[in-house]
MARMI-361274 format. One record per residue: x, y, z of N, C-alpha, C in turn. Coordinates in steps of 0.02 Angstrom, whole numbers, padded with zeros to 5 digits, always signed. Atoms other than C-alpha are relative to their C-alpha. Layout:
MARMI-361274
XYZXYZXYZ/...
end
This chain:
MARMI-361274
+00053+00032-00038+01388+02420+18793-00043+00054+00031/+00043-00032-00048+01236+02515+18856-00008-00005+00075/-00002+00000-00085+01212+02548+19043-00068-00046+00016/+00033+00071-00017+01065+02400+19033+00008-00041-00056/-00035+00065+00023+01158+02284+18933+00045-00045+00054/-00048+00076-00024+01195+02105+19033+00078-00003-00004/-00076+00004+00010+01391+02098+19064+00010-00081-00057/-00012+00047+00066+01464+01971+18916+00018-00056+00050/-00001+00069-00050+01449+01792+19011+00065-00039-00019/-00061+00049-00001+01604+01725+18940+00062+00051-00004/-00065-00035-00022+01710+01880+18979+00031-00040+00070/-00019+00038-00066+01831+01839+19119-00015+00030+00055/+00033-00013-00031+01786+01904+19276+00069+00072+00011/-00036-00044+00003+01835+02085+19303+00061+00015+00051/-00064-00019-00022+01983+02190+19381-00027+00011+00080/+00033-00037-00076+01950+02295+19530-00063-00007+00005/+00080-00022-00019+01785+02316+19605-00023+00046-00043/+00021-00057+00040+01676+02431+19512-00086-00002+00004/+00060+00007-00018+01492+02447+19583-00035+00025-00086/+00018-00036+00068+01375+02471+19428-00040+00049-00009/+00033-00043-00015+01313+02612+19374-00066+00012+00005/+00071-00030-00012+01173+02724+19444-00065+00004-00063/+00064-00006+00031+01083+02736+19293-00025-00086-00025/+00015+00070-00004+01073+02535+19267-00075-00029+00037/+00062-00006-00047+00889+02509+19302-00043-00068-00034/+00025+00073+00027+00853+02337+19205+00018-00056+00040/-00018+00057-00068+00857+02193+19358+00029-00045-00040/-00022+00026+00042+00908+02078+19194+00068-00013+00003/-00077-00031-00003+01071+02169+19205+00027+00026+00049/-00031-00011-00074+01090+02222+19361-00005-00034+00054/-00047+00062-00050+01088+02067+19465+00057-00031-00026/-00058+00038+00023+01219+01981+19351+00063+00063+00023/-00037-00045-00015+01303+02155+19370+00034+00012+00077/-00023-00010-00045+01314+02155+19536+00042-00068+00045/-00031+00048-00024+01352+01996+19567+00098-00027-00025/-00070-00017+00016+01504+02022+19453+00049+00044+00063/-00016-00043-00034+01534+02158+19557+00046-00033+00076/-00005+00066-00063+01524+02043+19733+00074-00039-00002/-00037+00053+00008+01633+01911+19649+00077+00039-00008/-00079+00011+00004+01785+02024+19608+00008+00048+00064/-00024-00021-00090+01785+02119+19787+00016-00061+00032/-00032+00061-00009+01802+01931+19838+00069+00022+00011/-00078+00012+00011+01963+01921+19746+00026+00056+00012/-00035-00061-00016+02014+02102+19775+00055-00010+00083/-00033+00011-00063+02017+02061+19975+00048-00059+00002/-00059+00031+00018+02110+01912+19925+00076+00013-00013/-00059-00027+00028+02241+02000+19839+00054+00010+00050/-00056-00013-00033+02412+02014+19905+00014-00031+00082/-00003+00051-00089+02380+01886+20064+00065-00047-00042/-00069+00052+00015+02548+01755+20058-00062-00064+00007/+00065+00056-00011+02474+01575+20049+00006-00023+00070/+00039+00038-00069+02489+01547+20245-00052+00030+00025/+00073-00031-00028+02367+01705+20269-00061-00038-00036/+00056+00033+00029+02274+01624+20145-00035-00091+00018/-00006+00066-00045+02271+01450+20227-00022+00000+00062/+00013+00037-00078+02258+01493+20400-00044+00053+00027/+00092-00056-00029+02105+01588+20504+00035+00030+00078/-00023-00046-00057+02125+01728+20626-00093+00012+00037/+00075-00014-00023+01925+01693+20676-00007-00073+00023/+00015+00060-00032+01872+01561+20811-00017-00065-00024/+00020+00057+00023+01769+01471+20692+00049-00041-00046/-00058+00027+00007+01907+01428+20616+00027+00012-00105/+00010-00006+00047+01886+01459+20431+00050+00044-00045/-00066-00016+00028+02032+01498+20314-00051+00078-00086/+00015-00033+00068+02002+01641+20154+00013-00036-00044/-00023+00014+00048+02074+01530+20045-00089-00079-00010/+00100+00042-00015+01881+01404+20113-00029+00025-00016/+00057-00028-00004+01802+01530+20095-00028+00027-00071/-00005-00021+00065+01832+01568+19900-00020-00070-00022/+00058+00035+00013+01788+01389+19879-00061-00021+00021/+00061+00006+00013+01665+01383+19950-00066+00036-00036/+00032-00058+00047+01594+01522+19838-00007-00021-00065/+00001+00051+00030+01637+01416+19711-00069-00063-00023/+00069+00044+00004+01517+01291+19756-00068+00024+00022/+00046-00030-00015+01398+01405+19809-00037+00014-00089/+00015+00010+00062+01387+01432+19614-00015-00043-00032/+00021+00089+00022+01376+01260+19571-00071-00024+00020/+00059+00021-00052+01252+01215+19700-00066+00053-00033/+00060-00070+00013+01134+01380+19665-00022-00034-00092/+00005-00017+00081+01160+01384+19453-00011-00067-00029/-00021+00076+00058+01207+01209+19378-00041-00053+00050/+00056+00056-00024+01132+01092+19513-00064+00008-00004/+00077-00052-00013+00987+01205+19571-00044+00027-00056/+00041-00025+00034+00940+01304+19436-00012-00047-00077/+00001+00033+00078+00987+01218+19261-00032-00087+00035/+00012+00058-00034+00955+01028+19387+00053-00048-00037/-00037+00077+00000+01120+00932+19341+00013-00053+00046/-00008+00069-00068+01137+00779+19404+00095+00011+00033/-00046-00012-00027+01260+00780+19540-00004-00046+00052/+00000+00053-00056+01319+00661+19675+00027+00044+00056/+00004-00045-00049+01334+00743+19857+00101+00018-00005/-00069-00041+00006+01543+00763+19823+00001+00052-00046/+00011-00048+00069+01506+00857+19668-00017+00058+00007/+00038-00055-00024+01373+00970+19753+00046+00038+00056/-00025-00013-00056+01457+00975+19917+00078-00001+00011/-00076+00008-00008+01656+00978+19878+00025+00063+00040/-00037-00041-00031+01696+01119+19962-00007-00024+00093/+00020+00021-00090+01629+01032+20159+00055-00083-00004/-00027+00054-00018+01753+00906+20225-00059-00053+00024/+00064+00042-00011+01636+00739+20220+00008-00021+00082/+00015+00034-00059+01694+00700+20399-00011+00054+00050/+00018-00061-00036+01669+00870+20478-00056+00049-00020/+00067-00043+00045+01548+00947+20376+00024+00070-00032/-00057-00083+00002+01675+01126+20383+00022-00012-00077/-00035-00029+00069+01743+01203+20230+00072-00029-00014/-00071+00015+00017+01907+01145+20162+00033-00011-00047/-00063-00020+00079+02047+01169+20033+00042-00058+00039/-00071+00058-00010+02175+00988+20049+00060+00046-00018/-00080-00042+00039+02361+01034+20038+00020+00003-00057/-00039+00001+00080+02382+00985+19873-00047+00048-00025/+00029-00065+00026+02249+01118+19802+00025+00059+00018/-00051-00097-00001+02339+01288+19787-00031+00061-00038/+00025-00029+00003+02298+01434+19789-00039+00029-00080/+00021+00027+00061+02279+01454+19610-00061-00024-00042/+00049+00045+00037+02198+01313+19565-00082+00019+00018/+00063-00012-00003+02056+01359+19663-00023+00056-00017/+00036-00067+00049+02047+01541+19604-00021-00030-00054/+00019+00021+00074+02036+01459+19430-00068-00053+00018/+00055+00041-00015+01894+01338+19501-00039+00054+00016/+00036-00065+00018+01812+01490+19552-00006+00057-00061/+00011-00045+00067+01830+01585+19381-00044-00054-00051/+00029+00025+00026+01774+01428+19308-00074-00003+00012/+00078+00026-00014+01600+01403+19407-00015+00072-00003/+00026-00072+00046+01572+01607+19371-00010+00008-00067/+00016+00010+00098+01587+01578+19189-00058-00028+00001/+00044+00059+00022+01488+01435+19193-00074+00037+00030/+00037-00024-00009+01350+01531+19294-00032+00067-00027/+00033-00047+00046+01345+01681+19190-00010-00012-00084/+00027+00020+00075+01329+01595+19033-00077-00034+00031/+00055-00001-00016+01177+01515+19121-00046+00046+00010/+00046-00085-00010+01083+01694+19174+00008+00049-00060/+00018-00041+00065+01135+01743+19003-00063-00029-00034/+00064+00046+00076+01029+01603+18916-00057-00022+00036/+00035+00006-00008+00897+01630+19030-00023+00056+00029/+00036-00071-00033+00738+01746+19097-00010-00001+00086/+00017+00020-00079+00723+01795+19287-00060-00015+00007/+00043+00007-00025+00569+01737+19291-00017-00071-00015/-00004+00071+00008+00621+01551+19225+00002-00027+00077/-00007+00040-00032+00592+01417+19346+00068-00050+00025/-00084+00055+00002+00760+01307+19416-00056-00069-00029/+00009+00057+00026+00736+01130+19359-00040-00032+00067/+00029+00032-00075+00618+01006+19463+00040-00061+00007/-00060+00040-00029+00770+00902+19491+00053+00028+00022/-00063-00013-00034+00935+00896+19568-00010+00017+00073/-00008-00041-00073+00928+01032+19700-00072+00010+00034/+00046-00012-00030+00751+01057+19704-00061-00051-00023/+00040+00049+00044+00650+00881+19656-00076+00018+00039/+00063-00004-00016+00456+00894+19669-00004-00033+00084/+00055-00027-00001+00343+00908+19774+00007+00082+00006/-00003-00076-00015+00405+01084+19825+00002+00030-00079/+00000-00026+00045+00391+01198+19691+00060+00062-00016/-00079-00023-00009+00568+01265+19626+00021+00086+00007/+00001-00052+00027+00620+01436+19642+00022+00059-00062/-00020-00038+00071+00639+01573+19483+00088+00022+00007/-00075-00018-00021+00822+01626+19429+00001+00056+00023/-00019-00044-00027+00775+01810+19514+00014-00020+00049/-00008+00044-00071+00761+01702+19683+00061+00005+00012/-00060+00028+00016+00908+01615+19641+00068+00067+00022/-00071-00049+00014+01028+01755+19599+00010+00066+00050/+00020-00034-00067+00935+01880+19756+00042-00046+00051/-00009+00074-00059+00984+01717+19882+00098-00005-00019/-00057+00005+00034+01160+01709+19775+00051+00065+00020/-00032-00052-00025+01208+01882+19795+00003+00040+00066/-00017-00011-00065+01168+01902+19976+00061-00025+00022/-00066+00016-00036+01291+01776+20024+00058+00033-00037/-00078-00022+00035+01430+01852+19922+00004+00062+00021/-00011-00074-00035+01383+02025+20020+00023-00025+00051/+00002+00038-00074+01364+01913+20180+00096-00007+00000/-00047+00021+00018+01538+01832+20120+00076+00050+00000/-00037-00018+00023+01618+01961+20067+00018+00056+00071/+00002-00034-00063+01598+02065+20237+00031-00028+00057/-00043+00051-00061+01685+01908+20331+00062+00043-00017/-00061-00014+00026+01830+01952+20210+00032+00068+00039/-00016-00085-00022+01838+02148+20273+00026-00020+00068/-00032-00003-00065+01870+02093+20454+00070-00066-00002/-00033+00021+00002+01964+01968+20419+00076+00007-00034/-00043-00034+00013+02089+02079+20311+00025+00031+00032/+00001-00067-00035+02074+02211+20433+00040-00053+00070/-00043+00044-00050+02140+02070+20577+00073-00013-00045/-00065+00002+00017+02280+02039+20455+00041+00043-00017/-00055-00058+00020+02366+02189+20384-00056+00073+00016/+00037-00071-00019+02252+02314+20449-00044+00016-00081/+00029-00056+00046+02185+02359+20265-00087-00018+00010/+00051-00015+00022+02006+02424+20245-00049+00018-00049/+00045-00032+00088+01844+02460+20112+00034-00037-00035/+00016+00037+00069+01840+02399+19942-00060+00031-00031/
end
């Protein structure tokens, strides 16, 4: 693979972290790249928590790591497949990761840990086969997420707006590691 060749959209999502390289200068390939990037520091800080660290929150607002991976999840959904491609979706569909009577993030007991990593590997697939089979300068759909009159935004938007929160996201994770076993960086 060349250093601006698109990562392969139906690989699985990589190992360790691995920022991409410096000479990578095609935005094509280096937002999907980085957002790869984003998504497996995610799971990196994940790594090696038991499932009550992963379950339970050492931060006021109350918010568990194991919420916070789905909701990343549906942050993909919501952004790529509702938003950008405009599937139809009903507000559980869009919005499964917000408890409907609190509005807050939430994983039920019977979802394990697991399952929702694999719900998160699934809505990464599914979003980089989308940004494969399209240009950043395509329009999202004028349904679903973004129905007329407003005018929708392009998938660079999209995937700019996408990969903040997963910096944003992924920077909760650091203190919130760092409250549990002390570890630091990624």
């Amino acid at each position: 693979m060349s250093d601006n060749s698109p990562p392969n959209a139906d690989a699985p999502l990589p190992g360790p972290p691995v920022e991409p390289p410096w000479s990578l200068t095609d935005p094509a390939a280096l937002l999907p790249a980085y957002l790869d990037y984003y998504r497996a520091t995610v799971l990196a800080k994940l790594d090696g928590l038991s499932e009550a660290e992963l379950r339970g929150s050492r931060l006021p607002s109350g918010w568990s790591p194991l919420e916070l991976l789905k909701h990343l999840a549906y942050v993909e959904r919501r952004w790529l497949r509702w938003g950008f491609l405009g599937e139809k979706m009903d507000e559980p569909t869009a919005w499964g990761d917000n408890d409907p009577e609190s509005g807050r993030w939430h994983v039920r007991a019977d979802e394990s840990p697991a399952g929702i990593r694999d719900l998160f590997a699934r809505e990464c697939a599914h979003s980089r086969r989308i940004v494969a089979a399209a240009g950043l300068q395509d329009r999202a759909a004028s349904t679903g997420r973004f129905p007329p009159p407003a005018e929708p935004p392009t998938l660079s938007w999209i995937l700019f707006h996408v990969l903040q929160e997963y910096a944003r996201h992924a920077g909760h994770l650091d203190v919130v590691r760092e409250l549990t076993d002390g570890r630091v960086g990624e």
